[in-house]
N, CA, C and O of each residue as an XYZ file, in Angstrom:
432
protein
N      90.384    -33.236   -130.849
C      89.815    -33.804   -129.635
C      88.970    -35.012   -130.024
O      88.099    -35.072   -130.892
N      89.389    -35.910   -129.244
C      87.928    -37.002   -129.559
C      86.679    -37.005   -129.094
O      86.475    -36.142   -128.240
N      85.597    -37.820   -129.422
C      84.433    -37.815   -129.233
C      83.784    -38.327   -128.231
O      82.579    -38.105   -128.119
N      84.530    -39.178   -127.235
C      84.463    -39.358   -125.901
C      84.328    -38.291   -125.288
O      83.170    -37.956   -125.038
N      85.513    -37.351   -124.816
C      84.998    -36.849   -123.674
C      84.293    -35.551   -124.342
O      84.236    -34.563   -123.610
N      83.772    -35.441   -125.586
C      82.912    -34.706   -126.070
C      81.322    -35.178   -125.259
O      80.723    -34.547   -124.388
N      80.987    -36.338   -125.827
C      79.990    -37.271   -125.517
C      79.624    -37.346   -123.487
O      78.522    -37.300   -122.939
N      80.915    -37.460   -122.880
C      80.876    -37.116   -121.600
C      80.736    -35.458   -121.046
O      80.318    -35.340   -119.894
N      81.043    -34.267   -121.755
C      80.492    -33.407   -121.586
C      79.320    -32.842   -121.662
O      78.734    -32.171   -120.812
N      78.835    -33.294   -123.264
C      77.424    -33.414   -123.635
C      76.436    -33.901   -121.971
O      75.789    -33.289   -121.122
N      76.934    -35.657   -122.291
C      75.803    -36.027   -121.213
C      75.800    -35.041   -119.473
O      74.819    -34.917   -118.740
N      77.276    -34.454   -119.211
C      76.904    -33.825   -117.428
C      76.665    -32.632   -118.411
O      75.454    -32.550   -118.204
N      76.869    -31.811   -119.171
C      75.743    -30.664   -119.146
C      74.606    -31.175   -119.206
O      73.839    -30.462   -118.559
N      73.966    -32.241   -119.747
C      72.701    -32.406   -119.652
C      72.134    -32.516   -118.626
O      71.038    -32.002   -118.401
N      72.899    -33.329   -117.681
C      72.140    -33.618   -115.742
C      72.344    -32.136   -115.353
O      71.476    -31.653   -114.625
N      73.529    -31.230   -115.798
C      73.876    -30.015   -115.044
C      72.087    -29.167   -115.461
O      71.599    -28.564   -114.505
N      71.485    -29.165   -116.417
C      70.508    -28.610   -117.314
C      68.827    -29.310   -116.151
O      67.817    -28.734   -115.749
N      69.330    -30.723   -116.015
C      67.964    -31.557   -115.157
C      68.013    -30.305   -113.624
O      67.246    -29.581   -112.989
N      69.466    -30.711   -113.657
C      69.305    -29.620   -111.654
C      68.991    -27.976   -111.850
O      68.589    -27.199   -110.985
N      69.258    -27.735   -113.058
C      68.398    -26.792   -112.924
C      67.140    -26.299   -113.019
O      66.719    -25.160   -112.812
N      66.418    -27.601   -113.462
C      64.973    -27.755   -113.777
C      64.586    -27.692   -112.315
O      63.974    -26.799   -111.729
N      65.196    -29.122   -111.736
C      64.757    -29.243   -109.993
C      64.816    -28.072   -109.592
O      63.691    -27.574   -109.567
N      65.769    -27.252   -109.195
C      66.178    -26.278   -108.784
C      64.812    -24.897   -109.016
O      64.491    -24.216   -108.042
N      64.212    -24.693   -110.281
C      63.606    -24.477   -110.291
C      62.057    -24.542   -110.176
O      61.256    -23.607   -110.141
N      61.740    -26.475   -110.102
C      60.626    -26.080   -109.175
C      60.568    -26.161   -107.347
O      59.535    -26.073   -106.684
N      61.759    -26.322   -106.885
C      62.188    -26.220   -105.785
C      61.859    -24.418   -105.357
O      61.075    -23.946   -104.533
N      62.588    -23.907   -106.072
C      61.932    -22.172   -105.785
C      60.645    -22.590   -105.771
O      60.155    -22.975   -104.710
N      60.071    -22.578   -106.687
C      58.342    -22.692   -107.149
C      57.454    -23.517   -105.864
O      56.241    -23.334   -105.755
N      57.895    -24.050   -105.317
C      57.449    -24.860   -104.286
C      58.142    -24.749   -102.855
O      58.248    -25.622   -101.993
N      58.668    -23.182   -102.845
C      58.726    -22.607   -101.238
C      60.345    -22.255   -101.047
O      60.819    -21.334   -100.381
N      60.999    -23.190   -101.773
C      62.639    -22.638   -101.796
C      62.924    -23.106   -100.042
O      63.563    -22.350    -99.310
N      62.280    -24.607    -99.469
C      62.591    -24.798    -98.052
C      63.527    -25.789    -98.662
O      63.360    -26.677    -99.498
N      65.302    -25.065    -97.510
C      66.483    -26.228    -97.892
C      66.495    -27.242    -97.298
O      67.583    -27.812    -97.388
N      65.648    -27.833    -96.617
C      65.616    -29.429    -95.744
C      64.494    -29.982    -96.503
O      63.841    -30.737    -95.782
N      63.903    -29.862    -98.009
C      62.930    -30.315    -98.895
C      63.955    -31.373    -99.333
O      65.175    -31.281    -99.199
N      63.162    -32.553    -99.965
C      63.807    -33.805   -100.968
C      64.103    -33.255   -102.221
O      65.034    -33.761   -102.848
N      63.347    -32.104   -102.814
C      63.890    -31.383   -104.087
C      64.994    -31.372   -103.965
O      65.698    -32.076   -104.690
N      65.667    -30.338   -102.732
C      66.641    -29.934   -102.707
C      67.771    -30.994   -102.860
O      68.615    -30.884   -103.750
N      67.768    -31.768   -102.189
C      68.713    -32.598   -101.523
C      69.300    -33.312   -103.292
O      70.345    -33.662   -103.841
N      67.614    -33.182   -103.640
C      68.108    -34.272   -105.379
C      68.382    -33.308   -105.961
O      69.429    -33.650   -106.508
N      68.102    -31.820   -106.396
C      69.083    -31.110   -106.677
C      70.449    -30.881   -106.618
O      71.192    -30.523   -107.532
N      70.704    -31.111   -105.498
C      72.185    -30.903   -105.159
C      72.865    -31.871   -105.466
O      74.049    -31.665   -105.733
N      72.240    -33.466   -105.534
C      73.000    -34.508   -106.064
C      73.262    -34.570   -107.283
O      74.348    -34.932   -107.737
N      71.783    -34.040   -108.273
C      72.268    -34.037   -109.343
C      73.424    -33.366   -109.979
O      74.101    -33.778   -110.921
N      73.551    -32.139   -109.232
C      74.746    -31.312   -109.755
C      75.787    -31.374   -109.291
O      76.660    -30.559   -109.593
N      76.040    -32.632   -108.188
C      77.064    -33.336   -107.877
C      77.869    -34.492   -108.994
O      79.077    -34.638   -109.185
N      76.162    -35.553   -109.911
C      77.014    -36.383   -110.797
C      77.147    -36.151   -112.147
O      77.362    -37.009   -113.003
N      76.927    -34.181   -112.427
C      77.209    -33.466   -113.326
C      78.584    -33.102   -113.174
O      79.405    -32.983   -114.084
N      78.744    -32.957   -112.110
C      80.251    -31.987   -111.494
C      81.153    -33.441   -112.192
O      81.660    -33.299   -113.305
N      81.300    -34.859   -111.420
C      81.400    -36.261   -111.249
C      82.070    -36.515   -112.731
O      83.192    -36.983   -112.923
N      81.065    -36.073   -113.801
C      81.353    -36.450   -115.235
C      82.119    -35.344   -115.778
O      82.275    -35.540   -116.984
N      82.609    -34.371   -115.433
C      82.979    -33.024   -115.518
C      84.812    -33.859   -115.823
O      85.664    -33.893   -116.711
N      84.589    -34.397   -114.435
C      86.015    -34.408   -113.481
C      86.102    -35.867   -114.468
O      87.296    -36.160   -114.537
N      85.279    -36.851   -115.231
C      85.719    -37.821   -115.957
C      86.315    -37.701   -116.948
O      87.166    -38.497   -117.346
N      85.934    -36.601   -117.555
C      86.386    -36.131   -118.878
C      87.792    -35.785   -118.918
O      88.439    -35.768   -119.965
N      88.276    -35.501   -117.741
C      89.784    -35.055   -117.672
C      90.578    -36.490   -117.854
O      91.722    -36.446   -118.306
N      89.932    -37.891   -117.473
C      90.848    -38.778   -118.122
C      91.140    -38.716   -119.234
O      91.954    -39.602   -119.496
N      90.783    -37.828   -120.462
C      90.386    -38.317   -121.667
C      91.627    -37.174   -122.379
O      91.550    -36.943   -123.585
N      92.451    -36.679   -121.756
C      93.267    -35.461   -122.675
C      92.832    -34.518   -123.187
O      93.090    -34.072   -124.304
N      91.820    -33.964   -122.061
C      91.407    -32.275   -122.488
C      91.820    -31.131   -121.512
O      91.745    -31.383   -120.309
N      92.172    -30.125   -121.833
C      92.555    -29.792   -120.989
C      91.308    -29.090   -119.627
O      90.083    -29.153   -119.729
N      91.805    -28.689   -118.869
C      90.677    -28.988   -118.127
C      89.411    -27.591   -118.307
O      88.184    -27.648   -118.222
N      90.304    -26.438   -118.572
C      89.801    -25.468   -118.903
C      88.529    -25.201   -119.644
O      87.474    -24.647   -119.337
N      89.127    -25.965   -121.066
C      88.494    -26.307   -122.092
C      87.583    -27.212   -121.903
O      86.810    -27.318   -122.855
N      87.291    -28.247   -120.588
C      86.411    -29.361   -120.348
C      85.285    -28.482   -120.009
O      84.150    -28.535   -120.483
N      85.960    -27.271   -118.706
C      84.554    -26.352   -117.986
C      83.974    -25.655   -118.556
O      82.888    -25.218   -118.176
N      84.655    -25.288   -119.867
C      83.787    -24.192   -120.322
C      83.098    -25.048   -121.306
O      82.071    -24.428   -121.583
N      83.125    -26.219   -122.024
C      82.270    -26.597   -122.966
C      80.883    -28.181   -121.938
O      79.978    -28.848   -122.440
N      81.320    -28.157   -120.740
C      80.517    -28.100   -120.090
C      79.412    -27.332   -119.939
O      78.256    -27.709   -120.128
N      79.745    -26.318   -119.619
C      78.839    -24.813   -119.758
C      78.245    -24.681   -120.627
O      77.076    -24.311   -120.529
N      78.704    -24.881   -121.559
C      78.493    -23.998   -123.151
C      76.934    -25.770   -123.137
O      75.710    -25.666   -123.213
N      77.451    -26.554   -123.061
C      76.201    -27.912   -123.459
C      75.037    -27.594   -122.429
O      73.889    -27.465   -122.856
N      75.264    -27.491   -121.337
C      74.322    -26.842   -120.375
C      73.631    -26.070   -120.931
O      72.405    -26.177   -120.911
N      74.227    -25.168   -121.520
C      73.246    -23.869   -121.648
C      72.248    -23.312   -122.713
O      71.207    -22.655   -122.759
N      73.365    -24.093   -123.757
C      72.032    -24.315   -124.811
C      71.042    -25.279   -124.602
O      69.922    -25.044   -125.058
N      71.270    -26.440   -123.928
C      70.102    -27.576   -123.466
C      69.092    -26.712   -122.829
O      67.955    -26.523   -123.260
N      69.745    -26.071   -121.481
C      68.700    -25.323   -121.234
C      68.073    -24.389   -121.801
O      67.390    -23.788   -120.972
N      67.969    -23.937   -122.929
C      67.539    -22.445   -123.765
C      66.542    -23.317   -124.471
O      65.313    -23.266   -124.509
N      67.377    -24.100   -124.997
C      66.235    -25.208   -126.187
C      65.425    -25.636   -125.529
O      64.390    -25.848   -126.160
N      65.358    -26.014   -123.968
C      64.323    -27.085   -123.232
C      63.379    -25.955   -122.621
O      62.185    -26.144   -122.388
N      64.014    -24.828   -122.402
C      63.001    -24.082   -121.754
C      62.174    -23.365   -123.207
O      60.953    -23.516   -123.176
N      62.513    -22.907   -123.963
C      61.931    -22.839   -125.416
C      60.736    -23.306   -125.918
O      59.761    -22.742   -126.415
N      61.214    -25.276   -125.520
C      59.674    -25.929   -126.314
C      59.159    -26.033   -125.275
O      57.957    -25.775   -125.347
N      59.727    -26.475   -123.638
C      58.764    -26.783   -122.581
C      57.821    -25.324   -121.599
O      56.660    -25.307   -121.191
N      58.811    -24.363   -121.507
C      58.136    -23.496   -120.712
C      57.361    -22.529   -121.698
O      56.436    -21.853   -121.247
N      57.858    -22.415   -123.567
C      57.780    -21.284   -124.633
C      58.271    -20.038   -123.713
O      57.701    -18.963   -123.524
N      59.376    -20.465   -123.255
C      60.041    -18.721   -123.235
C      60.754    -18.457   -124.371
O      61.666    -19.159   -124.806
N      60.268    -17.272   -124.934
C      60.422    -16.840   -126.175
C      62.447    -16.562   -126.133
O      63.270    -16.411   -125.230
N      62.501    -16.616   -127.549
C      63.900    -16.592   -127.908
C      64.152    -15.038   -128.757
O      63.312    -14.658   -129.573
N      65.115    -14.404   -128.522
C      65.107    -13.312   -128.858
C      66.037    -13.485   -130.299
O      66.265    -14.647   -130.639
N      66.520    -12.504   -131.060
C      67.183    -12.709   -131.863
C      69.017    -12.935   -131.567
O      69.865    -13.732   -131.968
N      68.997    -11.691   -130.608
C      70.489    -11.880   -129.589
C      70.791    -13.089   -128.892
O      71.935    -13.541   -128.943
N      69.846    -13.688   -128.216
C      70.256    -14.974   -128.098
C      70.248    -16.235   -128.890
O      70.859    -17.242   -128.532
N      69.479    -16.143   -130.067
C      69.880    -17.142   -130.877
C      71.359    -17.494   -131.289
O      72.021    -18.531   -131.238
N      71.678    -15.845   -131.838
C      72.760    -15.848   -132.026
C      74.180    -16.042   -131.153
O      75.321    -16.300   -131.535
N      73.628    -15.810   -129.833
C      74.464    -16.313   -128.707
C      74.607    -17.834   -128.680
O      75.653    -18.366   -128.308
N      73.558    -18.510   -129.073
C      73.402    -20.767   -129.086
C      74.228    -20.543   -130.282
O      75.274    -21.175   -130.135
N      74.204    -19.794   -131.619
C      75.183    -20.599   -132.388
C      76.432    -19.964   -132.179
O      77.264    -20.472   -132.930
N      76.874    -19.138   -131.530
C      78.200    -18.505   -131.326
C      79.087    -20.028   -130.320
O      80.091    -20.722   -130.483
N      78.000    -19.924   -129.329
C      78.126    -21.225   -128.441
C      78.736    -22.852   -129.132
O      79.747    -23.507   -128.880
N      77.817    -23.030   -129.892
C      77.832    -24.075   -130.713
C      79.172    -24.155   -131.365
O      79.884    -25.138   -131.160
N      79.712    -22.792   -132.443
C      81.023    -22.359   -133.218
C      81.821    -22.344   -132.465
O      82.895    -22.669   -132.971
N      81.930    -21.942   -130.601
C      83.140    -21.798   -129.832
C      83.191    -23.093   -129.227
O      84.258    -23.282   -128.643
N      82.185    -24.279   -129.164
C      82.587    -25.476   -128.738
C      83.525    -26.268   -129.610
O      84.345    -26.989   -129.041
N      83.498    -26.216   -131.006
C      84.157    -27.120   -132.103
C      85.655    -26.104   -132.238
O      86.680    -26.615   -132.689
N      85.621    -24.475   -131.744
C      87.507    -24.235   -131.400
C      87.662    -24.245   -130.573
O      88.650    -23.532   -130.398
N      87.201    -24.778   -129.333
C      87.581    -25.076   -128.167
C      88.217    -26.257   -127.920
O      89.233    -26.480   -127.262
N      87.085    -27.404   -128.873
C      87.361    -28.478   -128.899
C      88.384    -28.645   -129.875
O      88.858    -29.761   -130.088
């Protein structure tokens, strides 16, 4: 696989990782759906979705695009909530980020 639509997965898990930040102080601040949180929530995980659907120009299959979508999301979010919120990391999930990490490069 090349490093393009690697690089384009990387970056929409990363916005996919921002809307869930919004998303969460949107709860934190009343969870009302006619709020501007919301609305930029939902966009953001619109030009996450956006770069999702770019990556398919690139000869991946698409399967393999969603799930290593996911997979960049989710460790961003583990690592960001880690140093920013210190929610502690267990040993099972460490080992879940590098399982993650090992199933992105045979995926890819």
């Amino acid at each position: 696989m090349h490093i393009i639509p690697i690089l384009i997965l990387f970056v929409s898990g990363a916005i996919l990782t921002a809307g869930d930040l919004i998303f969460r102080t949107w709860v934190e601040k009343g969870s009302n759906m006619h709020s501007i949180i919301y609305v930029v929530g939902i966009f953001t995980y619109l030009v996450g979705t956006m770069l999702l659907v770019e990556s398919y120009k690139h000869d991946i299959n698409i399967v393999s695009a969603g799930i290593i979508q996911i997979l960049f999301n989710t460790i961003i979010l583990v690592v960001f909530t880690y140093f920013y919120f210190h929610e502690p990391l267990t040993v099972v999930q460490i080992i879940g980020l590098v399982l993650g990490l090992i199933s992105i490069y045979l995926i890819g």
